[in-house]
C-alpha positions in Angstrom: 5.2 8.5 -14.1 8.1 7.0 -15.4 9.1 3.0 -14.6 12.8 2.2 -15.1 14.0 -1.3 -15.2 17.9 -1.0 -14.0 18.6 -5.1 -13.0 15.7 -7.7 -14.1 17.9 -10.9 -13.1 17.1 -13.0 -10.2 19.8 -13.9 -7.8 22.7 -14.7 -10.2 23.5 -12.2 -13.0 23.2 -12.8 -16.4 25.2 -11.7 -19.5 22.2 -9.9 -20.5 20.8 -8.8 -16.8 22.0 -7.4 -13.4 20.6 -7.8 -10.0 16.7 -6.5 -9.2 16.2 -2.7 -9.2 13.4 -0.3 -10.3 13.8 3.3 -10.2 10.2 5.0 -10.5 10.4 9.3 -10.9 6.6 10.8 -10.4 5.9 14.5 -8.8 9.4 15.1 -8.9 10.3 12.4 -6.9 12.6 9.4 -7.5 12.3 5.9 -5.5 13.7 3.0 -6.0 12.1 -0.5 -5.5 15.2 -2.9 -4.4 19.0 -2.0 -4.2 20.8 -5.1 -6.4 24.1 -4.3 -7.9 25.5 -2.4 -9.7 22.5 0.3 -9.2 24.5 3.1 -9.0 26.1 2.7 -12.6 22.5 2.0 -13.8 21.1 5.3 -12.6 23.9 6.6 -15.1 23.3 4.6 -18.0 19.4 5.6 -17.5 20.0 9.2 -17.5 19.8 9.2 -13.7 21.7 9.8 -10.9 22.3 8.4 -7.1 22.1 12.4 -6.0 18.2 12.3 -7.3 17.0 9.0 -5.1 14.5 10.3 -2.0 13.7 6.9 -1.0 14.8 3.3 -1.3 11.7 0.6 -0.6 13.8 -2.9 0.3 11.2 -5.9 0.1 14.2 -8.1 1.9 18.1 -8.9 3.3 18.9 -11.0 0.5 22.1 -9.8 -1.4 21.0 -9.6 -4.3 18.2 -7.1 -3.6 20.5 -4.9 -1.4 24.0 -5.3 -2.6 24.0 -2.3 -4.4 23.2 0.2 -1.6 26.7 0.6 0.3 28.1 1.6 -3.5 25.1 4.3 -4.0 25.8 5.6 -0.3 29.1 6.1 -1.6 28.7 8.1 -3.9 26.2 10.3 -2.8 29.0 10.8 -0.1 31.6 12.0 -2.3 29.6 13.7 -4.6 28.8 15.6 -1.0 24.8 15.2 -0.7 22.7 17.2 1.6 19.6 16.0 1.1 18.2 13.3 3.9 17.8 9.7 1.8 15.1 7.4 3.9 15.2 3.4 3.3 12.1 1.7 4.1 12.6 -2.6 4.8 11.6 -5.4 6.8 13.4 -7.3 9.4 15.6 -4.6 11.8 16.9 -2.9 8.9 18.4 0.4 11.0 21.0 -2.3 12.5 21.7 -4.5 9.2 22.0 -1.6 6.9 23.9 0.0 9.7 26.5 -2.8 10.2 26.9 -3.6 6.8 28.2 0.4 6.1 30.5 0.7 9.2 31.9 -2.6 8.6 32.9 -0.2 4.9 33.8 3.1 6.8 30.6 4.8 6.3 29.4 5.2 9.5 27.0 8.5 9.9 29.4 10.9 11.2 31.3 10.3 8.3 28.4 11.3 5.7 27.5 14.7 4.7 23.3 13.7 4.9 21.5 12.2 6.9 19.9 8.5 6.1 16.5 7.7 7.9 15.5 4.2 8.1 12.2 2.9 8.9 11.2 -0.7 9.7 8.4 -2.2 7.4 6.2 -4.5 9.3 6.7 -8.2 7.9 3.9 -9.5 10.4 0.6 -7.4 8.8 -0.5 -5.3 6.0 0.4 -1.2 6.8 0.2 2.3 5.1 3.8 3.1 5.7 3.7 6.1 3.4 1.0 8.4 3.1 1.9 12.2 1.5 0.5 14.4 -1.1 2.9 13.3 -3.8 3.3 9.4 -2.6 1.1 6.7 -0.8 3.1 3.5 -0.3 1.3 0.2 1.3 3.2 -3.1 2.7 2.3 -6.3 3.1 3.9 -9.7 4.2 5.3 -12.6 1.3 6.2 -15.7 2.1 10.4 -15.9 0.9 11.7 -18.3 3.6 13.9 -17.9 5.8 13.4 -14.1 5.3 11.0 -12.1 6.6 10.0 -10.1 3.0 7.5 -8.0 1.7 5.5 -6.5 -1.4 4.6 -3.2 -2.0 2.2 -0.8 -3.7 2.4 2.6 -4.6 0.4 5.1 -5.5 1.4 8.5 -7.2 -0.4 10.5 -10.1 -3.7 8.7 -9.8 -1.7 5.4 -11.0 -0.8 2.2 -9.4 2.2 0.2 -9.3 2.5 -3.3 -7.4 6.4 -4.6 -6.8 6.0 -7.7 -5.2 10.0 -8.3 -3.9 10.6 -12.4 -4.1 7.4 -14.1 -3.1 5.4 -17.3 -3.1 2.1 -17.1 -4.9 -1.1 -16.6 -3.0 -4.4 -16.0 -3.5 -4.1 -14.1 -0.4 -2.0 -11.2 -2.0 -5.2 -10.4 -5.0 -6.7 -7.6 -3.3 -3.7 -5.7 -2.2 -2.3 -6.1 -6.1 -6.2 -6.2 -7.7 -6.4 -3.1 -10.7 -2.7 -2.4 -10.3 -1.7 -0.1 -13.4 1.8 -1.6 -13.4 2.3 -5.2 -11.6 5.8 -6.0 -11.1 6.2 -9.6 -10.6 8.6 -12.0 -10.1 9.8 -14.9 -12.1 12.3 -16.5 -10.2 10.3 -18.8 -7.4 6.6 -19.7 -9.1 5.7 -21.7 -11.9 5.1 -20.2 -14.7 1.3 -21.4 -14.6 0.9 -20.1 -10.8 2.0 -16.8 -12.4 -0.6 -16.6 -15.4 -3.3 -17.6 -12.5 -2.5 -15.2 -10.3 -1.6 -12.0 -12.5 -5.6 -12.9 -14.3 -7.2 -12.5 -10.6 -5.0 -9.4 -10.2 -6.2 -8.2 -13.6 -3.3 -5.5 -14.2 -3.2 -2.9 -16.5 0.1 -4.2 -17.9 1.8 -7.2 -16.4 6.1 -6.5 -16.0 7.7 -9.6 -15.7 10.6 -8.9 -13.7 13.8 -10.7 -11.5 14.0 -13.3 -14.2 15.6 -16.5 -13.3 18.6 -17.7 -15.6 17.2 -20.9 -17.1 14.4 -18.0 -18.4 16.9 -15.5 -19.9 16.4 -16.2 -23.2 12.8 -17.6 -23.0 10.3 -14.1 -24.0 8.2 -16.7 -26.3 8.0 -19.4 -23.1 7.2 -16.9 -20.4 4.7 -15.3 -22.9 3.0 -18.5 -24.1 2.5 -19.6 -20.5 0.8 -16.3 -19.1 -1.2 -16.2 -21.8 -3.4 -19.1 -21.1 -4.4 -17.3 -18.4 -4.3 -13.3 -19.3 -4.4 -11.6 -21.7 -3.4 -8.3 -21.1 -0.6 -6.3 -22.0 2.8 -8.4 -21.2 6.0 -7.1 -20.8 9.5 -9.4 -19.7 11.8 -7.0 -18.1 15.0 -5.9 -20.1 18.0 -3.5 -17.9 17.3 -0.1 -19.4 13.8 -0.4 -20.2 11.7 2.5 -19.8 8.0 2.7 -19.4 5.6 5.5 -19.3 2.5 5.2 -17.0 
């Protein structure tokens, strides 16, 4: 399984970081985990492509978790794609995604593939994916005034826990507990609540991801601070970075 870190910025862009996406490829499979621009241009630069994405998991309608999708749909329309693309998300995602690509002339008569989109419950935990290759599991954060949610996936035996934008809670422990990857926010929770937290979750490796710009620049402060708490393998999200599960 391979982890790909295309935007590790929170919601404004830094000179170092765009908007939150992570592309994951396992059993010949690509998914991405959030849509933030400029995803699209990413996939490039990582030696990807938009053609190659089955499925796009959306944790919530903020823009700058699903800015980049009317781009990607795009291109997959001029580079004339066949193959159906399905978007999983929260909060009556067939009409938002739907009004936001007619309102950019991409309605679906208009695209050479089909897109299937299916609404992740934001009111209790669900299986929403279950396949040979891919199991995929949901369950409501708290992001107000959003209705949001983390996920965790399961491919190759491993584990990988993207938790969207959340607030903290003890309440999330089980559904993240033994995670091989945990992708977690640091954008909207103390630093401290963070260390707490991932130590209950007890990760494999800990990915510190959507990175808010006051912590840009601050590795040896996000480090210090988790630390106290875990001390497992840490990792602060760079665009680009690779990982290998």
């Amino acid at each position: 399984m391979e982890v790909y870190v295309l935007g590790s910025a929170a919601g404004i862009p830094t000179r170092n970081r765009h908007c939150t996406s992570i592309a994951i490829a396992s059993n010949e499979l690509l998914w991405l985990m959030d849509c933030g621009e400029p995803v699209s241009g990413q996939l490039v630069r990582a030696g990807l492509s938009p053609l190659q994405v089955d499925m796009i998991f959306i944790s919530h309608f903020h823009t700058d978790h699903v800015s980049g999708l009317p781009l990607l749909i795009q291109v997959c329309q001029l580079r004339r794609r066949k193959r159906p693309l399905t978007i999983y998300a929260p909060d009556n995602p067939e009409e938002r995604i739907w009004t936001i690509l007619k309102s950019l002339h991409l309605e679906p008569e208009k695209l050479p593939f089909k897109i299937n989109i299916v609404e992740v419950p934001s009111d209790k935990p669900s299986m929403i994916l279950e396949s040979s290759r891919l199991k995929v599991g949901s369950i409501p954060t708290v992001h107000p005034p959003v209705p949001s949610v983390a996920y965790s996936l399961y491919a190759e035996g491993k584990k990988v826990f993207f938790s969207g934008d959340l607030k903290i809670s003890d309440s999330l422990v089980e559904f993240a507990y033994g995670s091989d990857l945990l992708i977690l926010e640091a954008a909207h929770n103390p630093l401290d609540d963070i260390g707490r937290f991932v130590d209950m979750a007890n990760p494999k490796i800990l990915l510190i991801n959507h990175i808010h710009p006051k912590l840009d620049e601050a590795e040896a402060e996000i480090n210090y601070a988790i630390q106290k708490y875990y001390n497992g393998r840490i990792l602060i999200a760079k665009d680009l970075m690779r990982i290998t599960l």
